[in-house]
Backbone as CSV, one residue per row, in Angstrom:
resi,resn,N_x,N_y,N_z,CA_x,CA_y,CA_z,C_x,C_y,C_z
1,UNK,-6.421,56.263,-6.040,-6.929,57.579,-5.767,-6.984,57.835,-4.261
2,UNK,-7.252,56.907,-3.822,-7.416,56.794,-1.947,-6.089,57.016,-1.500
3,UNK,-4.756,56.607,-2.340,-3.634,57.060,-1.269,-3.325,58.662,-1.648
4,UNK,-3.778,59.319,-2.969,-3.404,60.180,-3.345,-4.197,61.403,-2.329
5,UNK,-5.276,61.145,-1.907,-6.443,61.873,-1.101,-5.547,61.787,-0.006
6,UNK,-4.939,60.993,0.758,-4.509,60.288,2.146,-2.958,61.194,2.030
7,UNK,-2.302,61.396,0.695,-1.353,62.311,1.033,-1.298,63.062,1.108
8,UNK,-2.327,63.759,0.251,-2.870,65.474,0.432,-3.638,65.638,2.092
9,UNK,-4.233,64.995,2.071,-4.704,65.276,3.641,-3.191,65.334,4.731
10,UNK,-2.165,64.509,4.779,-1.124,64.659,5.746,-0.157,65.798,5.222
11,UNK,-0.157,66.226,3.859,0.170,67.745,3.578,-0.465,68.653,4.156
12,UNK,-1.696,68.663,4.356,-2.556,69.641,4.627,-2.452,70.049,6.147
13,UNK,-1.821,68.625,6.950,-1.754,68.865,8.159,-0.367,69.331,9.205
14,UNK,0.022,69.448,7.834,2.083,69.646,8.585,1.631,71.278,8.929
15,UNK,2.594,71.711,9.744,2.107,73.427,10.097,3.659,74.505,8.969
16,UNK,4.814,73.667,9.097,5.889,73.993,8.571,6.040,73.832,6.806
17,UNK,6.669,75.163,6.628,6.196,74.877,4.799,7.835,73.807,4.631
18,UNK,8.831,73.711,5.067,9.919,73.238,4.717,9.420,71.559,5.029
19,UNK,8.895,70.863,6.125,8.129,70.063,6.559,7.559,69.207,5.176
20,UNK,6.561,70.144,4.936,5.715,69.868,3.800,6.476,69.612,2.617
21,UNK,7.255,70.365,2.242,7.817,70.494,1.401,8.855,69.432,0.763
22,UNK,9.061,69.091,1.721,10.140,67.488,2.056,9.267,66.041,2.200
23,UNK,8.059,66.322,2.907,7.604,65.225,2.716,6.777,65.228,1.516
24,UNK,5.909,65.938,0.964,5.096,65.854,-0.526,6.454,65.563,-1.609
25,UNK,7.606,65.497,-1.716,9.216,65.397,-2.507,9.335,63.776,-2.592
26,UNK,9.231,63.295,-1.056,9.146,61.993,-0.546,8.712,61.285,-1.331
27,UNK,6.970,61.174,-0.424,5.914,60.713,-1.236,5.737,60.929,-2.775
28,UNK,5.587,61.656,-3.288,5.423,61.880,-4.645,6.593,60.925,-5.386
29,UNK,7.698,61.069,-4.636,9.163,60.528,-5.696,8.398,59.006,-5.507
30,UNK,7.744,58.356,-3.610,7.300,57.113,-4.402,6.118,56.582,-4.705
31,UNK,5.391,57.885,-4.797,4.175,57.324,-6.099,4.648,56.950,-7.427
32,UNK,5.338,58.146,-8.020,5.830,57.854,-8.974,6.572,56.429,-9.480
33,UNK,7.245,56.173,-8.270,7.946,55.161,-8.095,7.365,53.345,-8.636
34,UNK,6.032,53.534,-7.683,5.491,52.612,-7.470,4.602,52.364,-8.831
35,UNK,4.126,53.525,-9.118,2.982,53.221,-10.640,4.337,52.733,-11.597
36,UNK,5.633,53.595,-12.226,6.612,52.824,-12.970,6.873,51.269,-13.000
37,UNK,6.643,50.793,-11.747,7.273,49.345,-11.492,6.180,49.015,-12.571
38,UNK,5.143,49.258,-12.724,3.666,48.282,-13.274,4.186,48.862,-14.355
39,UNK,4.968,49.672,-15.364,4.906,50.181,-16.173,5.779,48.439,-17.390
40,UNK,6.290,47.820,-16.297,7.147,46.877,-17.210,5.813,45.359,-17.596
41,UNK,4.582,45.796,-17.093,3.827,44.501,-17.535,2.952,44.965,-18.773
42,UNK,2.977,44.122,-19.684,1.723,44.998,-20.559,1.018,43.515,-20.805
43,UNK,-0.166,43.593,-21.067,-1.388,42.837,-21.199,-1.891,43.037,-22.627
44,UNK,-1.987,41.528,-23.761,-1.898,41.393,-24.492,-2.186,40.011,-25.330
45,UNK,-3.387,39.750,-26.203,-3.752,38.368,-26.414,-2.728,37.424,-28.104
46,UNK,-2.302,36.369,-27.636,-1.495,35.893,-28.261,-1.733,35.732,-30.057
47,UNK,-0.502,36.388,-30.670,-1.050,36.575,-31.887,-0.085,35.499,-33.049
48,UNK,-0.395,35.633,-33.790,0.701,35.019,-34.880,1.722,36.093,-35.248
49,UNK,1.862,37.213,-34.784,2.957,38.007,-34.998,3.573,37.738,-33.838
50,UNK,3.145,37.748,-32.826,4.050,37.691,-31.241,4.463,36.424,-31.544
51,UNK,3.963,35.071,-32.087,4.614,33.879,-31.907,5.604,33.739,-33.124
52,UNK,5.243,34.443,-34.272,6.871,34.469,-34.857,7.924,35.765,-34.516
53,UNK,8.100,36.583,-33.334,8.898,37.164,-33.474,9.835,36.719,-32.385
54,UNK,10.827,37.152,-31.850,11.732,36.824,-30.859,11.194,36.439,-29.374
55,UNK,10.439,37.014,-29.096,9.673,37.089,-27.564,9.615,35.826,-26.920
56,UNK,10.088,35.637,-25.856,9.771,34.349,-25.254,8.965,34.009,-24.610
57,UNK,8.475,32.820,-24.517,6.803,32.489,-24.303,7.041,31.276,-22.821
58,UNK,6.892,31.723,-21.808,7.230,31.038,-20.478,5.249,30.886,-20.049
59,UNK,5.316,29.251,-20.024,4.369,28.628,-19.918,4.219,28.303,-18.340
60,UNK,3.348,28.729,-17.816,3.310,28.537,-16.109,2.130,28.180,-15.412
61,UNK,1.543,27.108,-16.351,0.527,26.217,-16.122,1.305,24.392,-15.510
62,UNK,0.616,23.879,-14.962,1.180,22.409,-14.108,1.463,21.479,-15.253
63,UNK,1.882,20.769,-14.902,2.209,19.972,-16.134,0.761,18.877,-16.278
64,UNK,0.347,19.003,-15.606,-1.436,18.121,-16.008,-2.007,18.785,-16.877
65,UNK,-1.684,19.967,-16.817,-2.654,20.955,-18.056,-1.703,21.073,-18.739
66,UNK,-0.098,20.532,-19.058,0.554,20.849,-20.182,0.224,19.213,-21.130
67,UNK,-0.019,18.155,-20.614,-0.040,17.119,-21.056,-1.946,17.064,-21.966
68,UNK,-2.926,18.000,-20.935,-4.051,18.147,-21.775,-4.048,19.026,-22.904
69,UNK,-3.976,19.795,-22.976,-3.444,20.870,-24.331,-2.519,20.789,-25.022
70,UNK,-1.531,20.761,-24.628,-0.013,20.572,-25.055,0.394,21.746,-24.498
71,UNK,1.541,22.546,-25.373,2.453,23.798,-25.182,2.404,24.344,-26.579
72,UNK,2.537,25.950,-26.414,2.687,26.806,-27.689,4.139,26.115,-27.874
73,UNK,4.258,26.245,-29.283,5.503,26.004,-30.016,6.511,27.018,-29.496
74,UNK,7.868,26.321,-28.881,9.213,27.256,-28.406,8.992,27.811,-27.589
75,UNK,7.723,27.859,-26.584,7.089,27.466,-25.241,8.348,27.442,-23.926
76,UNK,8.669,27.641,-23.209,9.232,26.805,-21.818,8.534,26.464,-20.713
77,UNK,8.264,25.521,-20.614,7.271,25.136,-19.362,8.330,25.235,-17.921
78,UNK,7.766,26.174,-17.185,8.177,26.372,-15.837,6.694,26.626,-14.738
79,UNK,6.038,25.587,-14.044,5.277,25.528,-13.782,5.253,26.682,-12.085
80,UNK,4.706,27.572,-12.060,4.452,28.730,-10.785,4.049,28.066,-9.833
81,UNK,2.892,27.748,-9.862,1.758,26.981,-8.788,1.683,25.515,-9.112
82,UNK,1.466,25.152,-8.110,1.438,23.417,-7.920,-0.223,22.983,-8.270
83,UNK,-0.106,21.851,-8.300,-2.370,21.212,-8.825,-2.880,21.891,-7.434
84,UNK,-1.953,22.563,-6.054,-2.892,22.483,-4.532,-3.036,24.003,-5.125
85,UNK,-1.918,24.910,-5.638,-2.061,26.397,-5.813,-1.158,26.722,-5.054
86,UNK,-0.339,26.050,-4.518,0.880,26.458,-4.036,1.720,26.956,-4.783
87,UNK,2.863,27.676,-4.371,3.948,27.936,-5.332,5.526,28.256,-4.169
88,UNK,6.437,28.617,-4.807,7.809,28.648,-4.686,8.753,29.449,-5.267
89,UNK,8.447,30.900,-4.756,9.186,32.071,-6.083,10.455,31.980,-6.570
90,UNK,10.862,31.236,-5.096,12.834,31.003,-5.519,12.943,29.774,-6.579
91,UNK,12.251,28.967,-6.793,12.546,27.426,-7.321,12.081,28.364,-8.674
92,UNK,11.115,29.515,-9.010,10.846,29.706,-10.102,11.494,30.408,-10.824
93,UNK,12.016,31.541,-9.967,12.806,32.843,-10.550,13.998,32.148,-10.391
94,UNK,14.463,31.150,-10.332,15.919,30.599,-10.691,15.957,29.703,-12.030
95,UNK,14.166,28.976,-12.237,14.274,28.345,-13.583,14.111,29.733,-14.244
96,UNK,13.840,30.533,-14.321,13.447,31.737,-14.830,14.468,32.254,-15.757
97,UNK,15.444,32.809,-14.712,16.967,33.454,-15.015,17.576,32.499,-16.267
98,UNK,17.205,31.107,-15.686,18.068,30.251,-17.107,17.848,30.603,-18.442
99,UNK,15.944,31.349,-18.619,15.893,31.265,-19.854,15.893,32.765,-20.472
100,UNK,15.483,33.406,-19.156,15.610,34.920,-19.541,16.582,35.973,-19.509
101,UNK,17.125,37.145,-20.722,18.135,37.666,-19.714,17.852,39.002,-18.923
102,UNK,18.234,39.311,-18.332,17.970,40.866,-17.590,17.532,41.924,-18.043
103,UNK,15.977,42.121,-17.990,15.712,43.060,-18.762,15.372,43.037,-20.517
104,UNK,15.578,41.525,-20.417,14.636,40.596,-21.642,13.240,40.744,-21.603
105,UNK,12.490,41.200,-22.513,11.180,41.473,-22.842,10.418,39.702,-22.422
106,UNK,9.511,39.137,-21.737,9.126,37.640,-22.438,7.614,37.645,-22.411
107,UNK,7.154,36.804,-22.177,5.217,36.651,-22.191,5.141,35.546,-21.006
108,UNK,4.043,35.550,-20.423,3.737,34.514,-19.615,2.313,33.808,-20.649
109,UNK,2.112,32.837,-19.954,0.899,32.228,-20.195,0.462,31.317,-19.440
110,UNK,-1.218,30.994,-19.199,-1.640,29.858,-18.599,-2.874,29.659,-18.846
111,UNK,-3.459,29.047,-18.401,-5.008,28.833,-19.499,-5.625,29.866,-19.427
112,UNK,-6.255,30.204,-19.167,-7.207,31.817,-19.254,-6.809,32.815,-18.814
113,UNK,-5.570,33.192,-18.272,-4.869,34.319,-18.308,-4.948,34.740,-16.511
114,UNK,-5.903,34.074,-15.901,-5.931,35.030,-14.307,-4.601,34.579,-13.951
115,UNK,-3.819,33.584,-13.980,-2.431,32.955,-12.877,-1.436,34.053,-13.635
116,UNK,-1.428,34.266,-15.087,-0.116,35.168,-15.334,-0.599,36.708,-15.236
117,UNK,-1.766,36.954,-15.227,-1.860,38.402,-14.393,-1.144,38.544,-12.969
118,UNK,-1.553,37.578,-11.980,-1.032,37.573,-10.891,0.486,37.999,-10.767
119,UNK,1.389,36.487,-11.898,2.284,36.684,-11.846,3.097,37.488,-12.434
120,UNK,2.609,38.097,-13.355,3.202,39.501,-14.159,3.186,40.328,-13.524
121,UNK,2.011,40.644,-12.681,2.292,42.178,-11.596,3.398,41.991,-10.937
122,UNK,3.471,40.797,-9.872,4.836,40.760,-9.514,5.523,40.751,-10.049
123,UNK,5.841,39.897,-11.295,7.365,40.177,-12.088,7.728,41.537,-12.241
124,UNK,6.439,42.466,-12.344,6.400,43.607,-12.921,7.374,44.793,-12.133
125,UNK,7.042,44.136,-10.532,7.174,44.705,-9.671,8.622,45.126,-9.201
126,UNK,8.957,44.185,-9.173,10.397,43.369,-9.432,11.597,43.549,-10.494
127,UNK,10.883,44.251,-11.594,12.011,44.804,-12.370,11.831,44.131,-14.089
128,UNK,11.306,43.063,-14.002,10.768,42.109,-15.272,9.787,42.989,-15.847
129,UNK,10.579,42.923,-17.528,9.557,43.136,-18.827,8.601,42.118,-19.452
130,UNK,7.294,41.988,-18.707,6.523,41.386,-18.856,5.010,41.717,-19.680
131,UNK,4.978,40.144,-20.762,3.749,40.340,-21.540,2.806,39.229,-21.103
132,UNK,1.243,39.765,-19.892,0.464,38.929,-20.077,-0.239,38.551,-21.169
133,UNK,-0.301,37.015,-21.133,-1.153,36.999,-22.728,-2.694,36.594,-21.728
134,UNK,-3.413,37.568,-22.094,-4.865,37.905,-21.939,-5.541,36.057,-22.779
135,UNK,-6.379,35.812,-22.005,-7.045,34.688,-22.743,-5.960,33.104,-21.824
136,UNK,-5.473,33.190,-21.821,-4.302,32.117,-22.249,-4.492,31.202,-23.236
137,UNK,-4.215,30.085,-22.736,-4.331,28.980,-23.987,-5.187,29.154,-24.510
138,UNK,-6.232,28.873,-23.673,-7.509,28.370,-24.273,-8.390,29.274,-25.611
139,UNK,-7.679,30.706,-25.283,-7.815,31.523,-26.363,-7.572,31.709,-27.070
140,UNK,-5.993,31.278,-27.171,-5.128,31.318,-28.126,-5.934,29.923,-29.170
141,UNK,-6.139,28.886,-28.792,-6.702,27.857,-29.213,-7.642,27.474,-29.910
142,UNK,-8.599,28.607,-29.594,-9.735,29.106,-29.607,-9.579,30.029,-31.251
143,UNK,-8.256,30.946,-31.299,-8.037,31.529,-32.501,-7.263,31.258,-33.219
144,UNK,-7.473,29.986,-33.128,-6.597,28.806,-34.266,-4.934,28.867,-34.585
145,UNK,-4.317,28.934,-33.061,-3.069,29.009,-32.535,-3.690,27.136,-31.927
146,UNK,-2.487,26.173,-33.085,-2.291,24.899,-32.462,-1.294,24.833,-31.397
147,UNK,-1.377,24.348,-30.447,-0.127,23.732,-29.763,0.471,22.450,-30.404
148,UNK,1.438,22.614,-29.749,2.513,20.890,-29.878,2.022,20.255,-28.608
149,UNK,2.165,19.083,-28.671,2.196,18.144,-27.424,3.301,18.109,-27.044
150,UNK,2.689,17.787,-25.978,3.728,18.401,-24.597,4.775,16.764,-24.585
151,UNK,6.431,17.476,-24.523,6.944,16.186,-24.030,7.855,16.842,-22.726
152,UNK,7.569,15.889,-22.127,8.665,16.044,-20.751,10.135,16.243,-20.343
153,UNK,9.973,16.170,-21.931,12.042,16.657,-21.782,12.105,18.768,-21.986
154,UNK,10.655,18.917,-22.546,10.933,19.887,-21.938,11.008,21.285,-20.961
155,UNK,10.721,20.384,-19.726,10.532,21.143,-19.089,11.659,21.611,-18.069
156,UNK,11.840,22.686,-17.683,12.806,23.759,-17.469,13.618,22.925,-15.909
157,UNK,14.574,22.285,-15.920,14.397,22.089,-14.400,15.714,23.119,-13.399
């Protein structure tokens, strides 16, 4: 709402209607712009319909928390952030591409859902059809969605 106030005020201050007229065209084309990008994330808690239908389920929790829980079934573990909270967008969005295709719908997940909010806005941002699953594991877990145990062959390299 604050940038929308902030553009009407620098409309308000041009003296030329052609001026105005060109820049409110501008701006507006990238408000519009900018709210669409978010239009590709939707937020959403993991169901037994989402896990039997096509959707792919990209797991982006460390592998210490894939070995305590396990992984949803047909799962890909591609871990975002490191145990420090570091991360590496290129090392990710290249395991990424392997499993997704362009404009492929998929889901993120991670234990309680704050790391794939993060990373869904950006995906979002970026052009990716993205489903946070709200809760993560632990919710899913919680609503009697078992995991598999986790084995190390499969993780995305």
């Amino acid at each position: 709402m604050k940038n929308i106030y902030n553009l009407w005020q620098n409309i308000k201050n041009f003296n030329q209607k052609e001026e105005t007229n060109l820049f409110f065209k501008v701006n507006l084309s990238a408000l519009f712009l900018s709210v669409s990008l978010f239009a590709g994330v939707e937020s959403r808690y993991l169901t037994i319909d989402l896990l039997n239908s096509e959707t792919k389920i990209i797991d982006i929790r460390t592998e210490s928390e894939w070995w305590e829980t396990g992984l949803i079934k047909g799962s890909y573990p591609i871990t975002f952030f490191d145990e420090r909270g570091n991360y590496d967008v290129s090392i990710f969005l290249t395991k990424l591409k392997k499993i997704i295709k362009p404009n492929e719908q998929f889901a993120l997940i991670c234990r309680t859902g704050n790391r794939t909010k993060n990373v869904a806005d950006f995906l979002g941002k970026n052009g990716y059809e993205v489903i946070n699953l709200q809760g993560g594991i632990i919710h899913a877990i919680k609503n009697g969605i078992k995991p598999d145990k986790y084995d190390p062959v499969q993780k995305v390299q």
